[in-house]
C-alpha positions as CSV (number, residue, x, y, z in Angstrom):
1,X,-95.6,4.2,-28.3
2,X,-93.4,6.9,-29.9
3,X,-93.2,8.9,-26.7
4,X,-91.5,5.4,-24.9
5,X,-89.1,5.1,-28.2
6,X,-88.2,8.9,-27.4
7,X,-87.9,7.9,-23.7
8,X,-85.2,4.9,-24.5
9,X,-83.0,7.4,-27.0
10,X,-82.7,9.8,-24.2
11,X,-81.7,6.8,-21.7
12,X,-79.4,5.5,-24.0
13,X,-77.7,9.1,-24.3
14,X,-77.4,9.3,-21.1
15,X,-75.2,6.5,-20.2
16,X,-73.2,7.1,-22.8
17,X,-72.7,10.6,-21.6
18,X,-72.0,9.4,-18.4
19,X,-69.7,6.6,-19.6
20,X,-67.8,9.3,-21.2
21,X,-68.0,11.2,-18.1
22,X,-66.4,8.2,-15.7
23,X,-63.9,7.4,-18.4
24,X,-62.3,10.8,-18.0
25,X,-62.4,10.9,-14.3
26,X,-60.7,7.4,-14.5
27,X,-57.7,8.4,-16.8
28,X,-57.1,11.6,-15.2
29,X,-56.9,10.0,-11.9
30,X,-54.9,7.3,-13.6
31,X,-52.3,10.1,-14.7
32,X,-52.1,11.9,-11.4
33,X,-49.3,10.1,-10.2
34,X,-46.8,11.9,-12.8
35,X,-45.8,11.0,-16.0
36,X,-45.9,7.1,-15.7
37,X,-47.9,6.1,-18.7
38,X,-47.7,2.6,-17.2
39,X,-49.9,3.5,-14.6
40,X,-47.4,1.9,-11.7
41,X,-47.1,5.0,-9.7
42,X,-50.2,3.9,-7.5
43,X,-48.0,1.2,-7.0
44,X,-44.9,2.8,-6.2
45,X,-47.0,4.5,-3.3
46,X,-48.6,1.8,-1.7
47,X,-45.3,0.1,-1.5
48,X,-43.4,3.1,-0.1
49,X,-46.3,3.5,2.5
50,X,-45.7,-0.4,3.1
51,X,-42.3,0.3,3.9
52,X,-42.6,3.1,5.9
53,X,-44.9,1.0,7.8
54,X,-42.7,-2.0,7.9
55,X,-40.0,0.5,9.9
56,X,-42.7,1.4,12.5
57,X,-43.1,-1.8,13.1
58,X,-39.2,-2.8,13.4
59,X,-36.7,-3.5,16.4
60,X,-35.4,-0.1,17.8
61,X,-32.3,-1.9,18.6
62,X,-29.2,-1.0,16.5
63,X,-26.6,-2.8,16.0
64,X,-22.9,-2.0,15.1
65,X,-20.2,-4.8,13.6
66,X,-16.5,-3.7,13.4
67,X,-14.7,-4.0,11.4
68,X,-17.1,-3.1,9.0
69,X,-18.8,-5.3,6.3
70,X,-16.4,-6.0,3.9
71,X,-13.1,-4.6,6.0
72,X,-9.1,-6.5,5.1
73,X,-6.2,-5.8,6.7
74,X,-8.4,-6.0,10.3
75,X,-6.5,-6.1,13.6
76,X,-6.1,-9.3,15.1
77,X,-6.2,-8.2,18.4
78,X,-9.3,-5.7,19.3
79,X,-10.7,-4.9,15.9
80,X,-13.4,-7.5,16.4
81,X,-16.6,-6.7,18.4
82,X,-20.5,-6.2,18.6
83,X,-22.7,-3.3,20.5
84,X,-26.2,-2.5,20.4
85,X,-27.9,0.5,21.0
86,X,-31.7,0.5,22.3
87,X,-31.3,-2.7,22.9
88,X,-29.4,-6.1,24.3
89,X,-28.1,-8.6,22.2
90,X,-29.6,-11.9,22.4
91,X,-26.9,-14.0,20.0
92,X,-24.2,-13.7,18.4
93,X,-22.1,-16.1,16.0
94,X,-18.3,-15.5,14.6
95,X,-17.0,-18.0,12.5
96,X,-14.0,-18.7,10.0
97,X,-15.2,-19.4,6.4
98,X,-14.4,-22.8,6.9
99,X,-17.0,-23.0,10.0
100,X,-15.0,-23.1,13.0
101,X,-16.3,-21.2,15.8
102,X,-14.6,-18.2,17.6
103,X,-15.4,-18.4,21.2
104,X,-16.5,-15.0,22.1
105,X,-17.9,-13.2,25.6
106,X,-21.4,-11.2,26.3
107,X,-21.1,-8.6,28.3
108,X,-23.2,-8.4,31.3
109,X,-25.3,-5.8,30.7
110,X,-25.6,-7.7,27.0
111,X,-25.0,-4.7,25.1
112,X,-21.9,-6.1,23.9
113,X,-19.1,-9.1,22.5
114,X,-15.9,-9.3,22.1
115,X,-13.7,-12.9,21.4
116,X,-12.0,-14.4,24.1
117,X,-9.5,-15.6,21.8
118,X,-6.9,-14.2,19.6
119,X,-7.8,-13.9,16.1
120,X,-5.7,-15.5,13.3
121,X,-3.9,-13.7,10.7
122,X,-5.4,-13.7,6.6
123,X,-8.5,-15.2,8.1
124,X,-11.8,-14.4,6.9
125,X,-14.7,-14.2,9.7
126,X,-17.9,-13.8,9.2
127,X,-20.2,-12.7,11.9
128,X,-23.9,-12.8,12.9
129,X,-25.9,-10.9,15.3
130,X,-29.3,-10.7,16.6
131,X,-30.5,-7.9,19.0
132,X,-34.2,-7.1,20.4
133,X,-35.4,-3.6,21.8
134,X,-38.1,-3.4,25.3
135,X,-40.9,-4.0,22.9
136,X,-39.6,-7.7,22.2
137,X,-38.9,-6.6,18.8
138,X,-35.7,-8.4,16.8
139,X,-32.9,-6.7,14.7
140,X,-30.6,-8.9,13.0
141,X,-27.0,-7.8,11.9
142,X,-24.2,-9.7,9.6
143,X,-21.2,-8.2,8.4
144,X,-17.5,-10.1,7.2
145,X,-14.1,-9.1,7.3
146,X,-10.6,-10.5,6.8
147,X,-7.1,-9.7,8.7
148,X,-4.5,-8.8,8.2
149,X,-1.6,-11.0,5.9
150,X,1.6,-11.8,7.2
151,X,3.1,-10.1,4.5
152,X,1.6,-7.1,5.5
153,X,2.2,-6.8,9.6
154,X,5.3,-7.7,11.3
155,X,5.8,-9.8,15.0
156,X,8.4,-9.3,17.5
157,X,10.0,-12.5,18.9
158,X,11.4,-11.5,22.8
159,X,13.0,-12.7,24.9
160,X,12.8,-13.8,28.4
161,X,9.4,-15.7,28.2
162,X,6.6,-14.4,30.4
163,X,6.6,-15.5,33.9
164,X,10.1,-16.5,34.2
165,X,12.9,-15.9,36.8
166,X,16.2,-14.5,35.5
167,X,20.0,-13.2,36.4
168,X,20.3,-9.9,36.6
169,X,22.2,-9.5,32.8
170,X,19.1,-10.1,31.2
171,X,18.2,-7.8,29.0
172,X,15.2,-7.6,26.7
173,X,15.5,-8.5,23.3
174,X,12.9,-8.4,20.5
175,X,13.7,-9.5,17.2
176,X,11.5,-8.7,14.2
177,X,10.6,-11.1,11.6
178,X,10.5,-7.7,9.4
179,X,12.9,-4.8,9.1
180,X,11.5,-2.0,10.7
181,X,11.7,1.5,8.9
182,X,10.0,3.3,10.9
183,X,11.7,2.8,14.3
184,X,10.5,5.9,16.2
185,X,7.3,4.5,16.3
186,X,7.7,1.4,17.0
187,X,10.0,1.8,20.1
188,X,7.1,4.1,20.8
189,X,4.6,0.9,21.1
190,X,7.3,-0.5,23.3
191,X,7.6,0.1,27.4
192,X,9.9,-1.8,29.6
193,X,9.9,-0.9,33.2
194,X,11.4,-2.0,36.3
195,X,9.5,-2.2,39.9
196,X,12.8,-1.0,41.3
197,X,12.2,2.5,39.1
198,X,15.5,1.8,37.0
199,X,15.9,4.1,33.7
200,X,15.6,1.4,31.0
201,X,16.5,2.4,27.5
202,X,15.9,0.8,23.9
203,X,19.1,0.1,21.4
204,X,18.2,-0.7,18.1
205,X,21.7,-3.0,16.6
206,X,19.9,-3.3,13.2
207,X,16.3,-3.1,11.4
208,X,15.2,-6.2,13.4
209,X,16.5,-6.1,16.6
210,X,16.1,-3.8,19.5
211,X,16.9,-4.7,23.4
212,X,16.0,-2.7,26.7
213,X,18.4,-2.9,29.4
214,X,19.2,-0.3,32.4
215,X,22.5,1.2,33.2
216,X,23.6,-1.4,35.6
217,X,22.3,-4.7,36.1
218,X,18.8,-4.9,37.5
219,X,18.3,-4.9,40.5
220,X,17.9,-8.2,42.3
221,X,14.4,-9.4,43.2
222,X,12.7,-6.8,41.1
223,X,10.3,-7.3,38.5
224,X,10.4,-6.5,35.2
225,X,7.0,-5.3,33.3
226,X,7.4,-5.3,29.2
227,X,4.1,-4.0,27.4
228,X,3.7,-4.0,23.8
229,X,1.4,-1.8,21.9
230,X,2.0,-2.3,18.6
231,X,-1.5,-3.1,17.3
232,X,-1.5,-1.2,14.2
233,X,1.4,0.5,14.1
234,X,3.2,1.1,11.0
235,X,7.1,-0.7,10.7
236,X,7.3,-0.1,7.4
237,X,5.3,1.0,4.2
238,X,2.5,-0.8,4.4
239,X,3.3,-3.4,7.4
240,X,1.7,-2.9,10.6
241,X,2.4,-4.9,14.1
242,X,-0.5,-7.2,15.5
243,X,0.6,-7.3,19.2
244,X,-0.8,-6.1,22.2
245,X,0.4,-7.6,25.2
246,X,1.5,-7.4,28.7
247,X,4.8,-9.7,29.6
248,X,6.3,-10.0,33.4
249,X,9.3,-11.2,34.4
250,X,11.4,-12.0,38.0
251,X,15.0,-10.9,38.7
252,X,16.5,-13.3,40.9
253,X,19.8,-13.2,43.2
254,X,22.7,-11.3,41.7
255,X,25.3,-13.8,40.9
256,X,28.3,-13.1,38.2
257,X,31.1,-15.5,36.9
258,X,34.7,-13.8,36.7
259,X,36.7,-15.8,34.4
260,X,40.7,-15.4,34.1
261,X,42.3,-17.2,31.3
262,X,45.4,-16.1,32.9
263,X,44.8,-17.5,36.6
264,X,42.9,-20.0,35.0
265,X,40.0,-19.4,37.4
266,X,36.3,-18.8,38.0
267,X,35.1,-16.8,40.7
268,X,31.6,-17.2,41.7
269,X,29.6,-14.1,43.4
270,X,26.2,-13.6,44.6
271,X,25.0,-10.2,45.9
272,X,29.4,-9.2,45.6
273,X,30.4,-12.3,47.7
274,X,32.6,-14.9,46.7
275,X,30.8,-18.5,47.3
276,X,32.7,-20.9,44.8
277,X,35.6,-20.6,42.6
278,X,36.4,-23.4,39.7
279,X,39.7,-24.2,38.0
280,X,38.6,-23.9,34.2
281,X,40.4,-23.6,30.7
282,X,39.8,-21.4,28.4
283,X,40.9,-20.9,24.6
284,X,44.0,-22.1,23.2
285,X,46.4,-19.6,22.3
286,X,45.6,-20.3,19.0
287,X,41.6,-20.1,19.6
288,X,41.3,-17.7,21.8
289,X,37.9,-17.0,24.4
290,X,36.7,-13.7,23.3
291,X,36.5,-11.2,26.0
292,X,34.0,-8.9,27.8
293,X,31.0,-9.1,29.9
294,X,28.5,-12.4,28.7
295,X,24.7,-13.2,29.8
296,X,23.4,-16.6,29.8
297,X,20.6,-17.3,27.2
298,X,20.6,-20.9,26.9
299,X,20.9,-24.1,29.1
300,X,21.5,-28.0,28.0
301,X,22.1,-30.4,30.3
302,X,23.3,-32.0,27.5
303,X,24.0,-31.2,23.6
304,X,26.3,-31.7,20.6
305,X,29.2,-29.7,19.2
306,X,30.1,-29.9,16.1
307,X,33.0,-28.0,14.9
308,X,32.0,-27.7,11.1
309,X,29.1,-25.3,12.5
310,X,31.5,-22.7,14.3
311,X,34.0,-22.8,11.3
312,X,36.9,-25.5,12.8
313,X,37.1,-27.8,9.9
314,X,40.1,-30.2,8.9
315,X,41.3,-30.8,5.6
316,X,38.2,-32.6,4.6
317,X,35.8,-30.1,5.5
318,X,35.1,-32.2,8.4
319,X,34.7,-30.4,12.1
320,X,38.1,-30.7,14.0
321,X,35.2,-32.0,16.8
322,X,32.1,-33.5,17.0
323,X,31.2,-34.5,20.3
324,X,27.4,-35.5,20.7
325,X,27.1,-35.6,24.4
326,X,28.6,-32.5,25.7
327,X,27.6,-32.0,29.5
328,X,26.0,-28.7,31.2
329,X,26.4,-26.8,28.2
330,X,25.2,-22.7,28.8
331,X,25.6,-20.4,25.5
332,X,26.9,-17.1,26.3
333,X,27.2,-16.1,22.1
334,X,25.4,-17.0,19.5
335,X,28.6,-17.8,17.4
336,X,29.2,-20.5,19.1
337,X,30.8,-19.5,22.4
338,X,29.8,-21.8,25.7
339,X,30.9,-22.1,29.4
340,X,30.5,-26.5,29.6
341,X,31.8,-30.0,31.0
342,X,34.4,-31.4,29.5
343,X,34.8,-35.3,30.4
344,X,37.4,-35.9,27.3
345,X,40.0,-33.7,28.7
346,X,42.7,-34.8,31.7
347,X,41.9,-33.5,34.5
348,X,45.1,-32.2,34.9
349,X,44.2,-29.2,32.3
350,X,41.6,-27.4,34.4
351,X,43.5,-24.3,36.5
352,X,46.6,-24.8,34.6
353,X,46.3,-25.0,30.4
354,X,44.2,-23.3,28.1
355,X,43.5,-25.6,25.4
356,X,39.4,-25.5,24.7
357,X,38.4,-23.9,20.8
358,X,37.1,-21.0,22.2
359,X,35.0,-22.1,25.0
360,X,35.3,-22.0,29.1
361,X,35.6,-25.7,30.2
362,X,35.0,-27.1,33.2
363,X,36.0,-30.8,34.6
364,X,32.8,-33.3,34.2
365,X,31.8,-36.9,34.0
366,X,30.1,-38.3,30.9
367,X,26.7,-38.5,31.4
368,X,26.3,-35.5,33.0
369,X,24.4,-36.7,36.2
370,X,27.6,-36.6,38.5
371,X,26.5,-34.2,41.2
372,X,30.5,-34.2,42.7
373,X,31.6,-32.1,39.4
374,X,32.1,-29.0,39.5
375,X,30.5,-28.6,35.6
376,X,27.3,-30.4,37.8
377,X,27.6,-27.7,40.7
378,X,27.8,-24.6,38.1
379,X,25.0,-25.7,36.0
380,X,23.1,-26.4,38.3
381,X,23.7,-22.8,40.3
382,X,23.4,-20.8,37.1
383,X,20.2,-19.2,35.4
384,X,19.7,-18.0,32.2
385,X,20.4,-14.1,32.6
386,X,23.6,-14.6,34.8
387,X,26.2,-12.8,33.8
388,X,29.9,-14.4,33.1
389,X,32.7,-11.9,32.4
390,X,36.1,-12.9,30.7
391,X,39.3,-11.2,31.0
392,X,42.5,-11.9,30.2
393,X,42.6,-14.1,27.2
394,X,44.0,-11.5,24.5
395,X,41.1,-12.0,22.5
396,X,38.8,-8.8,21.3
397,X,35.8,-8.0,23.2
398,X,32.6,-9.9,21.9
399,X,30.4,-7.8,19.5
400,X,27.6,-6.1,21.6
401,X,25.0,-8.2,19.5
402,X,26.7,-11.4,19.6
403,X,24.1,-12.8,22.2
404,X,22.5,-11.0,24.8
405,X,25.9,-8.5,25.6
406,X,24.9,-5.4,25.2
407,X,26.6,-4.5,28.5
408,X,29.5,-4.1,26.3
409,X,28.1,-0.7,25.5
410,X,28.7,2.2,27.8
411,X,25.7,3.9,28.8
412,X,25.7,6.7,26.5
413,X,26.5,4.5,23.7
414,X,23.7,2.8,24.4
415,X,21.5,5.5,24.8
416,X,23.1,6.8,21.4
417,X,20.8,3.9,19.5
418,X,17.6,4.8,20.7
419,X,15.1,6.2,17.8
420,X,13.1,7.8,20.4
């Protein structure tokens, strides 16, 4: 009995001994992991060996947004685009905030998109993209950027559209809707060439406005190629152009006006042969025509003139005219100066009396669809880009920049305002 009791004290020191023994091994294995009392470094591994697993197990495809997540001030032009590496993409989503789609195109080898479509400016877009590698596996990619403001890039308005046919006078003129500071590099971004391999030369007239034109006239039935690469270029502290564009144009016949306020005449030539000339009247002695070589930038077959707008007022502030139908109405200044019909006048006027405001006038019918006038037969033969040149009229020469006359400019004048 005593020898059992003896038996059972030893037992009972034994698992206590090797209680003690386990509880030691458990806290030192419990502080093996550094000095995290809390016991969460076991934790900490498992999780990192979960994510190192999770990469093994992830789409080798990568794929990169630009602009990057987050970018403003992005081009609207060719900032915007999605490539994958190890991979092909198999969608791809760009959308304003407001949910309207950007149409966009996939590549054929699917490695990459671009939009089809020109982005708008102070736009957020936000884009999504999903990519999967030759094991089938799927990468996903999302990223958002804005464009640039308006106040912070600058367009250039030109002129002749692309596509269109045009007289040999017409030159190429861009107008800013910023002033440009930095003009050298803008003219950079700018080429205008001819298919006939004419010099052509830029001539800034202010911060705004610069126009291309060769020495002479261009030469007839050439084309005229005007590329702009101003995607990004800096104008002006902190402005930078969004365009990037390729615009073509036609020269047509060569056909210029000679007017004579003197003779009272206009001679019509095409390619330096006489095939029409007009009686006409010119300014009044008292409103003279200016003088000087004049493209055509505008045609109406019909418009209003209003004398209030070119500064002929009466006593009342009223214009001295105001005629609502004028017929075949071309501008050849922007202050106002036109060749036109003129159905109020006696006929009597044309080829002997100056008596118009300013403008060249030609006999016409109200209505302007009398096809036996020689107002119908001019407009009607005439293209924007022809050029008209007045002499004789003891008026000053019209301002270089009043319209499309820069051919008022010798050559090395002109050449004189290029930044570049």
């Amino acid at each position: 009995m005593e020898k059992r009791v003896m038996t059972d004290s030893k037992r009972r020191k034994g698992l206590m001994a090797a209680s003690a023994l386990l509880g030691g091994v458990l806290v030192l294995s419990a502080c093996s992991g550094g000095d995290d009392a809390s016991g969460s470094g076991g934790k900490e591994s498992s999780q990192a060996e979960a994510d190192k697993a999770a990469v093994q197990k992830s789409s080798a495809a990568d794929i990169q947004i630009t602009p990057k997540d987050g970018s403003d001030n992005a081009s609207i032009n060719n900032s915007a685009a999605v490539k994958v590496a190890k991979g092909t993409l198999t969608s791809v989503s760009m959308k304003t905030t407001d949910g309207a789609e950007v149409a966009g195109q996939l590549s054929a080898d699917k490695t990459s998109w671009k939009p089809t479509t020109q982005l708008e400016r102070s736009t957020t877009y936000k884009v999504t993209a999903a990519a999967k590698d030759s094991d089938g596996l799927v990468a996903h990619e999302n990223a958002s950027f804005t464009t640039v403001s308006p106040t912070n890039s600058f367009i250039g308005n030109f002129t002749p559209e692309n596509g269109s046919t045009v007289g040999v006078g017409m030159p190429v003129s861009i107008n800013f809707d910023k002033a440009i500071t930095n003009k050298a590099a803008v003219q950079k971004g700018i080429t205008v060439s001819s298919s006939s391999g004419q010099e052509v030369v830029g001539h800034w007239f202010n911060a705004n406005r610069i126009d291309f034109r060769p020495e002479d006239y261009w030469k007839e039935n050439s084309t005229v190629t005007l590329k702009l690469a101003l995607d990004g270029v800096e104008g002006a502290s902190g402005v930078y152009g969004v365009q990037q564009k390729t615009i073509t144009f036609h020269i047509a016949r060569n056909q210029i006006s000679y007017v004579d306020a003197k003779t009272k005449q206009m001679k019509v030539t095409q390619d330096g042969k006489t095939i029409k000339t007009i009686p006409i009247s010119a300014g009044s002695p008292q409103n003279k025509t200016y003088q000087g070589t004049m493209v055509m930038s505008e045609k109406f077959k019909e418009t209003r003139m209003n004398g209030a707008t070119v500064g002929f007022t009466d006593d009342d502030g009223k214009g001295e005219y105001d005629i609502k139908d004028v017929p075949h109405a071309i501008r050849l200044t922007n202050s106002g100066t036109f060749i036109h019909g003129n159905y109020w006048g006696a006929k009597s006027v044309f080829g002997s009396v100056n008596t118009s405001h300013g403008c060249v006038g030609l006999s016409d019918t109200k209505g302007a669809d009398d096809k036996g006038t020689p107002g119908y037969w001019f407009y009607t033969n005439s293209m924007v880009g022809d050029v008209v040149v007045i002499k004789n009229t003891g008026d000053k020469t019209v301002s270089p920049d009043n319209g499309l006359n820069g051919w008022n400019l010798n050559w090395a004048d002109w050449k004189a305002g290029s930044a570049v």
